[in-house]
C-alpha positions in Angstrom: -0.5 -8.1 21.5 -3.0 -10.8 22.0 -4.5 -10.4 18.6 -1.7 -8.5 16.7 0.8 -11.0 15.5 2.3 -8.7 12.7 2.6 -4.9 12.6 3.4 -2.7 10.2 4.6 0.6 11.3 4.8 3.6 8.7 7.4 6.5 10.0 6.8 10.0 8.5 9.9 12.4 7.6 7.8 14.8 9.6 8.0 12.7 12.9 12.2 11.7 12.3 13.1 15.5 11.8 12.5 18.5 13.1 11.5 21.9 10.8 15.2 22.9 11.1 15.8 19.1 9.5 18.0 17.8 12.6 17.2 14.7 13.8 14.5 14.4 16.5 16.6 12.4 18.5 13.9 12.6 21.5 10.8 11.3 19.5 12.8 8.4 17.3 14.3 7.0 20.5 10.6 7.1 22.6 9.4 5.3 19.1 12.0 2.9 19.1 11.6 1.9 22.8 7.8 1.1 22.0 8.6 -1.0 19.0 11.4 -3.1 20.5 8.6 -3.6 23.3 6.4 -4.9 20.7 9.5 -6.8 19.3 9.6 -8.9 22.2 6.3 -11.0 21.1 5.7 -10.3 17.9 7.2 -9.4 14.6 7.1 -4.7 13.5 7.8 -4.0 9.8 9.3 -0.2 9.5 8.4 1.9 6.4 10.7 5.0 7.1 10.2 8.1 5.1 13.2 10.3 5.7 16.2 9.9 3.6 16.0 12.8 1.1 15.3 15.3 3.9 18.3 14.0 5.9 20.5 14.0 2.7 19.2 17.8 1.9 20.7 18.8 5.4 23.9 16.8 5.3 24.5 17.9 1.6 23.1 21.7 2.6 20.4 21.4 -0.3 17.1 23.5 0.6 15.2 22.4 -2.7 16.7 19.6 -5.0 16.4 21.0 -8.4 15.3 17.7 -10.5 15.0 14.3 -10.2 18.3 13.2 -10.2 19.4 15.7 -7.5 16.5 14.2 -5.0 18.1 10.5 -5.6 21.4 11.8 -5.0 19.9 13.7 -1.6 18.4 9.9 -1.0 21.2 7.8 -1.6 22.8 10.1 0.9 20.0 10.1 3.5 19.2 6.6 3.3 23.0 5.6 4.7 22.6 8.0 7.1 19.1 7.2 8.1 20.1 3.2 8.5 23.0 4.2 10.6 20.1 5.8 13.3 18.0 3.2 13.4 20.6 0.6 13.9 22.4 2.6 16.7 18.9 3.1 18.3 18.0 -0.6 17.9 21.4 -2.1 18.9 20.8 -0.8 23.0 17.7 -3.3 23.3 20.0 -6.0 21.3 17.7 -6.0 18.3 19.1 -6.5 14.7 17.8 -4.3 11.3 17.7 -5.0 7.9 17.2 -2.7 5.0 15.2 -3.3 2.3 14.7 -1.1 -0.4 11.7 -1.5 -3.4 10.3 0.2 -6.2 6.0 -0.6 -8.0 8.1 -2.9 -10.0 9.1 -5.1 -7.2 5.6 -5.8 -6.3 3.8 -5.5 -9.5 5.2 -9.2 -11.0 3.8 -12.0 -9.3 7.6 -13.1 -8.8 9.4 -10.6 -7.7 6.3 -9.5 -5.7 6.5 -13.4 -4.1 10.7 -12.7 -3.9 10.0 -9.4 -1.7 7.9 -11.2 0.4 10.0 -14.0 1.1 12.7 -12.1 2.0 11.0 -10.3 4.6 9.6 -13.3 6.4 13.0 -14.3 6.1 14.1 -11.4 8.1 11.6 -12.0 10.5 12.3 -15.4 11.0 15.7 -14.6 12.2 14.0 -11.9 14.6 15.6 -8.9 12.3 12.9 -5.7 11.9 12.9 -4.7 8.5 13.2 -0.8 7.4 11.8 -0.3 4.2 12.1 2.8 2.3 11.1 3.4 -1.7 14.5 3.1 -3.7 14.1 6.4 -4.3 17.5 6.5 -6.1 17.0 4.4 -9.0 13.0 4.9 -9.0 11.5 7.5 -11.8 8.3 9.1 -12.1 6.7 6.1 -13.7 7.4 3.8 -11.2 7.8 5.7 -7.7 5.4 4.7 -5.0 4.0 8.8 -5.1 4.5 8.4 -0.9 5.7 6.2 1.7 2.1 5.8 2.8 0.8 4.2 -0.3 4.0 1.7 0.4 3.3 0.8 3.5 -0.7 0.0 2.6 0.8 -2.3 -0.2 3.6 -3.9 2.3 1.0 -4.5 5.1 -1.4 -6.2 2.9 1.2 -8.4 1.2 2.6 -9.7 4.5 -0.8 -9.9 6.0 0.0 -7.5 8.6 -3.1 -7.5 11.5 -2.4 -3.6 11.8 -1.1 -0.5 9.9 0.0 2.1 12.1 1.0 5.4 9.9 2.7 8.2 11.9 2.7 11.4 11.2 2.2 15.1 12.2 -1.3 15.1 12.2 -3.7 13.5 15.1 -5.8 11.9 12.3 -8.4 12.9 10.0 -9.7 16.4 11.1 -13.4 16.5 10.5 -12.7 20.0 8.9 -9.1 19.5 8.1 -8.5 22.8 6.9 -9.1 24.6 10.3 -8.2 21.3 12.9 -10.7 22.5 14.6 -13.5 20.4 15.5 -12.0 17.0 16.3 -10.8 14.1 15.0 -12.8 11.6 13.3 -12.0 8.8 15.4 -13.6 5.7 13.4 -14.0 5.1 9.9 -15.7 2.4 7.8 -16.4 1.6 4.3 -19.3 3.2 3.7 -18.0 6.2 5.8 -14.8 6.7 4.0 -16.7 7.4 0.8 -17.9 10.6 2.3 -14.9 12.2 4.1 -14.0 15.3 2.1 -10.4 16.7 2.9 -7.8 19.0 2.3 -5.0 18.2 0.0 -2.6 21.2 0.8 -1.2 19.4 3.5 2.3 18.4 2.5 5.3 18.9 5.0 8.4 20.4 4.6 10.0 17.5 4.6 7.5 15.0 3.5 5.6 14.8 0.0 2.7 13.0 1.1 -0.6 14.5 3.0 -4.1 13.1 4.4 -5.0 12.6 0.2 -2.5 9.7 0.4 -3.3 8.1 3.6 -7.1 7.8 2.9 -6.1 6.0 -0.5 -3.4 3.8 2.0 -6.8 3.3 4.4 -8.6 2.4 0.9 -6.0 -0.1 0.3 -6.5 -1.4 3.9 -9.8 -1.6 4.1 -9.9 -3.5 0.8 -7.5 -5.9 1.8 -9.4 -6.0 5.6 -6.6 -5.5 7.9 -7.1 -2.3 10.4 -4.8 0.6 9.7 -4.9 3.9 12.5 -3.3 7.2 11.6 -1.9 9.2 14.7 0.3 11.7 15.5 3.6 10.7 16.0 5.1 13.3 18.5 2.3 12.1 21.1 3.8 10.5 24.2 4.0 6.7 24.0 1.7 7.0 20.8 3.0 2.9 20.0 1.5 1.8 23.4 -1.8 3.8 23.3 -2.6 1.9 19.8 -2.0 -1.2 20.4 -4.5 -0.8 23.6 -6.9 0.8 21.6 -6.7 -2.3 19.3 -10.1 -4.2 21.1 -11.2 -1.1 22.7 -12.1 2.2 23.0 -10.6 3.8 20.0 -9.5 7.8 21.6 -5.9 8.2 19.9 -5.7 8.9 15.9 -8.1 7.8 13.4 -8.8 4.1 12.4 -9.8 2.7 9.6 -12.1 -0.4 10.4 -12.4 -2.8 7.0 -15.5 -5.5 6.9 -13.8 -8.4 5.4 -10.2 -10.0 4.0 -9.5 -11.2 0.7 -7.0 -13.5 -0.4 -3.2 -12.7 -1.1 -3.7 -13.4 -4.8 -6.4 -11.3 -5.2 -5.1 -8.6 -3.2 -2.0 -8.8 -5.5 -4.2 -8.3 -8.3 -6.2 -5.4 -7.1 -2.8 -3.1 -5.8 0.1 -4.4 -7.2 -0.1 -6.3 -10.6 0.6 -4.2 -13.6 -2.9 -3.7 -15.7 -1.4 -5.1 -19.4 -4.8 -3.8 -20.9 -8.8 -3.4 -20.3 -11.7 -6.0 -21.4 -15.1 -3.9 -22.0 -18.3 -5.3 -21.4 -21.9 -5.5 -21.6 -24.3 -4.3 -19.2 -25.5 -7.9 -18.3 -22.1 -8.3 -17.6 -21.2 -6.3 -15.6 -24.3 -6.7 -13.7 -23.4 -10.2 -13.7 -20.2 -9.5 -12.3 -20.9 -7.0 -10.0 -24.0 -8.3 -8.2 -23.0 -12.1 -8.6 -19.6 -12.3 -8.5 -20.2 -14.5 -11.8 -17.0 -15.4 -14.1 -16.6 -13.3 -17.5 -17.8 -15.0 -19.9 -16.6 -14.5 -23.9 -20.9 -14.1 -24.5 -19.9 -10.2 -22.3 -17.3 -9.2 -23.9 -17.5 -6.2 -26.5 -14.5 -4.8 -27.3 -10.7 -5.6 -26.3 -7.9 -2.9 -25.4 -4.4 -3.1 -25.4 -2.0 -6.3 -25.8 -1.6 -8.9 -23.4 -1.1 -12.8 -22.9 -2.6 -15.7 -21.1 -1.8 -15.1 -17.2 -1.6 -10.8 -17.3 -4.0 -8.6 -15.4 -6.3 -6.9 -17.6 -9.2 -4.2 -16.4 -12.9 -5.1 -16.7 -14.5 -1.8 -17.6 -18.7 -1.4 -18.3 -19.7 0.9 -21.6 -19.5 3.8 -19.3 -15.8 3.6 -19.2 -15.6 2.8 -15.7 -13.7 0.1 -14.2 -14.9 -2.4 -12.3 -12.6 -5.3 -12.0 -9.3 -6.6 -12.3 -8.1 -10.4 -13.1 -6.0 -12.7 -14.5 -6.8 -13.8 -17.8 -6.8 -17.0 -19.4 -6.8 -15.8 -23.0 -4.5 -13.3 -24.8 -5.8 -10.3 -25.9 -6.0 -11.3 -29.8 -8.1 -14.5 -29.1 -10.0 -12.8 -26.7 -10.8 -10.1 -29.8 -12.0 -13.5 -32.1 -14.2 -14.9 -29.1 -15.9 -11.5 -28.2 -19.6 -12.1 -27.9 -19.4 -15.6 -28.6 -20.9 -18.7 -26.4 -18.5 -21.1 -24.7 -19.2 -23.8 -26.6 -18.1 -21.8 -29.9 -14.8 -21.2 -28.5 -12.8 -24.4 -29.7 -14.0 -23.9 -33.5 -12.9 -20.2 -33.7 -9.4 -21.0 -31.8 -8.9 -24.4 -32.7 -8.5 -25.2 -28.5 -10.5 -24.4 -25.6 -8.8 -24.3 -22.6 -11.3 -22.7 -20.3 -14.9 -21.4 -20.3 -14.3 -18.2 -18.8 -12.0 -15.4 -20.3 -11.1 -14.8 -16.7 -12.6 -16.8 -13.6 -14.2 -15.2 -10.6 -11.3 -16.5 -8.3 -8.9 -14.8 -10.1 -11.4 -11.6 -10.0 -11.5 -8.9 -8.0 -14.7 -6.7 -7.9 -13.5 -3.1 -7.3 
């Protein structure tokens, strides 16, 4: 624990239940053992999946029928599911908090700042937080798509030094459709690009698969914290991990980034609702690619959508593909009157000029 101040832990519905849908008391208790060890010197954020699948065997559902059936199964489940993870917690004396969120929690730079506070807050008072998506109020629009995607976000915006996600796979398979020949044991940035997998892989229990943990690990690796996927049924899987941190990497698969980037900017890249897209010229985007230069109004060609000063807006080439994200400091219509235009014209089309740049470099993130 040397090195690994803050650790988020992601929990698949797979590894908390069984195929009949009990409880696996036997695996959630070894788990819990491990992570009050952990607890001891330093601080474990829980992102449990779990909650609808406990609600369809309480309620005796097999398939919830539509949306508001699964949030009933959820609201359900997730009592349920607190109750077992504070009995299991309250042997080693340890306190839990629950803390529910939806995108919308994390895509305002407030209530995204809120969140966070909260769970330092939480940790401050030695409490682990179990997080699940508010799966009861959240719609289609707004749901996380899997707990794996949430933990990625939750881990980078409490600059977690390691992901762990658990599931019931060993890792990523290099032929994932047979699991077969091994496990990919070490992944980096330019490797990740290349790993083709499956996407049937979906539990009975669970709605994510390897498809959403490799965009979780893109999320990571962006944000460069380390984030390993193991299998959660192996015996003391926590402990292995955690030695494997400086070492040796045998158990799961990790995901090794090159470099972090700021909290802002990693707000910006995987949280911040996009309000509209800024297309520009090729020596713009060269510019911005290759130089990490500013966006200048001279780059800009055409505006989309409406936005104001201060919303995130995509910076997409003449291709139509994107490649950046910032804040801006002008609304979409002035940007629209500027387009094309040098700095120093800026003032007498406005009538102010409150910046050069339509959005600045540290407020940009190259994608």
């Amino acid at each position: 624990m040397r090195h690994l101040k803050r650790i988020v832990i992601k929990i698949g519905s797979s590894v908390i239940l069984k195929k009949s849908g009990e409880l696996n008391r036997e695996c959630l208790e070894s788990l819990v053992i491990q992570i009050a060890e952990i607890h001891r010197d330093g601080e474990v954020i829980i992102v449990s999946s779990g909650a609808i699948g406990i609600g369809k065997t309480i309620l005796r559902v097999n398939e919830p029928i539509d949306l508001s059936e699964k949030q009933a199964l959820a609201a359900v489940g997730q009592a349920r599911l607190m109750q077992i993870y504070e009995s299991f917690f309250s042997k080693f004396g340890i306190r839990v908090g629950q803390v529910l969120l939806t995108r919308e929690d994390l895509q305002g730079r407030k209530r995204y700042l809120n969140a966070r506070n909260t769970l330092l807050k939480l940790l401050e008072h030695k409490v682990i937080p179990v997080i699940n998506e508010n799966d009861t109020v959240a719609v289609e629009e707004i749901k996380f798509g899997d707990n794996d995607t949430l933990s990625a976000l939750i881990a980078s915006k409490m600059d977690a030094d390691l992901l762990i996600i658990l599931s019931d796979v060993g890792g990523v398979y290099k032929n994932y459709e047979k699991r077969e020949t091994g496990v990919i044991r070490e992944v980096n940035v330019k490797t990740i690009k290349r790993i083709s997998i499956a996407t049937k892989s979906a539990s009975a229990f669970g709605i994510g698969g390897i498809t959403t943990k490799i965009e979780a690990a893109k999320i990571m690796m962006a944000s460069g914290i380390p984030m390993v996927v193991a299998h959660g049924h192996q015996r003391s899987v926590i402990r292995e991990l955690i030695k494997e941190f400086e070492r040796e990497k045998e158990t799961g698969t990790w995901f090794i980034p090159e470099k972090k980037i700021s909290g802002k900017k990693r707000w910006i890249a995987f949280s911040a609702e996009v309000k509209g897209a800024i297309i520009v010229d090729v020596g713009a985007a060269k510019a911005l690619k290759e130089s990490r230069k500013s966006l200048l109004p001279s780059g800009v060609k055409k505006v989309e959508g409406d936005f104001e000063s201060g919303d995130v807006a995509q910076v997409v080439n003449t291709s139509g593909q994107e490649i950046a994200k910032g804040l801006v400091y002008y609304s979409s219509d002035e940007i629209r009157k500027i387009a094309g235009k040098k700095t120093s014209e800026i003032a007498s089309i406005l009538g102010h000029k409150d910046y050069d740049e339509v959005i600045h470099r540290d407020n940009m993130v190259i994608l």
